[in-house]
C-alpha positions, 0 to 999 in steps of 0.5 A, a space after each residue: 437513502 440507500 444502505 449498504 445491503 443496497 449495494 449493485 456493485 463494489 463501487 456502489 458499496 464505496 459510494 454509500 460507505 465513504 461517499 462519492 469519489 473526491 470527497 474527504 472521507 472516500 479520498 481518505 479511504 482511498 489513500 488508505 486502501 493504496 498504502 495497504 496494497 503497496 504494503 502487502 506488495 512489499 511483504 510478498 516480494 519480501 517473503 518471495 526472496 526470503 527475507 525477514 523484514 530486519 534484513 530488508 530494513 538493512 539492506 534498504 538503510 531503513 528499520 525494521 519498525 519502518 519496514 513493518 509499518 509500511 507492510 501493515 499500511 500504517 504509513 505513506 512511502 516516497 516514491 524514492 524510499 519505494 523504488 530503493 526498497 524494490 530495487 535494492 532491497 529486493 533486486 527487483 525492477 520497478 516500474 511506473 504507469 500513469 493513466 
């Protein structure tokens, strides 16, 4: 069994660690990684516009809690929610491609 001092390549690494792509543990990292990269976006764009995150909660309609979790990956985002937070909250055009 390989180990992770094994590893070629990131890929490799995720395979030994949480397993091949479609199952439980790797999907759930997967998932996990993506709110994470959602939530640093967020705080950039925020940061970028010089917003604190109390005032993109109140220009969004939302809290600042919620901002804050969303920014440290705690929680899932609807898409709704994601586009109101770019566009409207951080006057930003938000757009979606799928492969």
């Amino acid at each position: 069994m390989k180990t992770i001092k094994d590893a070629t390549n990131f890929d490799e690494l995720l395979d030994i660690k949480y397993g091949k792509l479609g199952t439980e543990k790797r999907d759930e990292f997967e998932m996990k990684a993506k709110a994470f990269i959602v939530g640093e976006m967020i705080k950039e764009e925020r940061k970028k516009a010089h917003l604190t995150q109390e005032e993109l909660a109140k220009k969004t309609g939302t809290k600042k809690s919620y901002i804050s979790r969303l920014e440290n990956g705690k929680i899932d985002i609807q898409i709704s929610t994601l586009f109101k937070i770019f566009e409207e909250g951080l006057g930003k055009k938000l757009g979606l491609t799928i492969n």
